[in-house]
N, C-alpha and C positions, 0 to 999 in steps of 0.2 A: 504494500500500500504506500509507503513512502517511497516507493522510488518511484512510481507513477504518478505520487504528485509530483517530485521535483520534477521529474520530464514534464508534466501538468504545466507546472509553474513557470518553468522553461520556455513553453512552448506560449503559455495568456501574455509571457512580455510579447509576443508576436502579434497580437493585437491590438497594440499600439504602434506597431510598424509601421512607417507608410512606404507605400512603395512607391517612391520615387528614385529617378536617375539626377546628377549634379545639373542636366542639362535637360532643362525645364520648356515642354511646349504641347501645344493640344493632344498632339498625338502620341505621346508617351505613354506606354506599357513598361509595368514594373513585374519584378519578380520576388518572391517569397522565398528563401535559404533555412531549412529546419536542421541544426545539427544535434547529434544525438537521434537518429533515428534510427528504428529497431528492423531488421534487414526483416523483409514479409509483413510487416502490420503495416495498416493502410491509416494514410493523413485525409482526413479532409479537412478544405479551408472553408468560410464562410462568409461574405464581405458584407461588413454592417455599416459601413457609411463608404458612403461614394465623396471623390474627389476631382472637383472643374476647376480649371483656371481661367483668368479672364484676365489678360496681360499680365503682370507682376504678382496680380492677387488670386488668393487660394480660398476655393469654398466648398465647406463639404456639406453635405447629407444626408439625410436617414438613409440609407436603403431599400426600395418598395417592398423586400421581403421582410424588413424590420420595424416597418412601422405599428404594426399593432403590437411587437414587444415596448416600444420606446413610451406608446400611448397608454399601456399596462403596466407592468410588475418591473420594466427598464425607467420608467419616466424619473425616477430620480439621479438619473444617470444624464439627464439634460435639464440645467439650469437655467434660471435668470440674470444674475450675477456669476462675473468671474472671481472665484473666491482665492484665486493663485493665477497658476501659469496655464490656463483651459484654453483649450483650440474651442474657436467658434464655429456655428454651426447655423446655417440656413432652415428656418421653419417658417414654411410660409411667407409671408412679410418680415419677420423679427428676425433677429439674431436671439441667440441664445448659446449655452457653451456647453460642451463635450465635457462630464463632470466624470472622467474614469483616471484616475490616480492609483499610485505606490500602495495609498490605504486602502483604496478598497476596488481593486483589479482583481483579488482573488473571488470576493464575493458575486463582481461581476461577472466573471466568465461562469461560475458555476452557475447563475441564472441564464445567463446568455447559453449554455451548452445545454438548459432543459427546454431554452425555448426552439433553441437550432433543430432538436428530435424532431419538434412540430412539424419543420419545414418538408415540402414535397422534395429537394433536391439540395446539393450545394452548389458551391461556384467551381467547384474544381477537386478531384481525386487521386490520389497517389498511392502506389506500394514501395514503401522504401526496398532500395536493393542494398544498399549503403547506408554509410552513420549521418550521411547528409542527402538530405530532397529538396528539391528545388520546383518550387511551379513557375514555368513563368508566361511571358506573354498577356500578366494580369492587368486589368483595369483598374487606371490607382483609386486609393482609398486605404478604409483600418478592415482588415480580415483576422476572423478569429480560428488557429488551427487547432488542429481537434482529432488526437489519436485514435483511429476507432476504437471501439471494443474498453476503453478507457472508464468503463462506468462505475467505478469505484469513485471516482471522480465526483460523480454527480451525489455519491451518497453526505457527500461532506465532510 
């Protein structure tokens, strides 16, 4: 059980990732690097905010597959105030801010990986052959990885 959360642990800093490249433009696809990964068990990723630029400037948002977590059991995970260092986040008209930090990323993903089950599909599938996987070719944004079979995980 503790080694699957540290690989767990390991793996929710990855959705705070973004994938971007140093050289910034519409058409940028990024990619996702999991190291420590267990050769035959399968990754998937999940993208929970999407990511547009509009000359210099960067804006993200929900993801159409995440919106009814964000509007449920996520919504304290999108603020009104920036209460530190929060990436902002497009809703509707407003701005508002991406409220997922240090303190409480773990709590997050474990809600975020019961509501991910919901979903009909992910964004992207892997079987590690090696200690490292790579997806790429992604549409940028924050994606949450997610070892399958990892449901220990979900017990808390």
């Amino acid at each position: 059980m503790k080694r699957i959360k540290n690989l767990f642990l390991g793996l929710l800093t990855l959705v705070l990732t973004l994938c971007v490249t140093n050289t910034v433009s519409a058409d940028t696809k990024g990619s996702i690097v999991v190291n420590g990964t267990k050769n035959e068990r399968t990754y998937e990723i999940y993208k929970i905010f999407d990511l547009t630029y509009s000359g210099s400037n960067v804006a993200y948002t929900i993801d159409s597959d995440w919106k009814d977590f964000f509007e449920g059991k996520g919504s304290k995970y999108i603020v009104e105030t920036n209460t530190g260092d929060l990436n902002s986040i497009t809703i509707g008209d407003k701005t508002k801010y991406i409220n997922i930090t240090n303190d409480n990323i773990e709590e997050f993903t474990k809600e975020a990986l019961v509501y991910a089950t919901t979903l009909e599909g992910n964004d992207g599938s892997k079987v590690a052959t090696t200690q490292t996987t790579t997806f790429d070719n992604l549409d940028l944004g924050y994606y949450l990885v997610y070892p399958k079979g990892a449901t220990d995980i979900l017990e808390g």
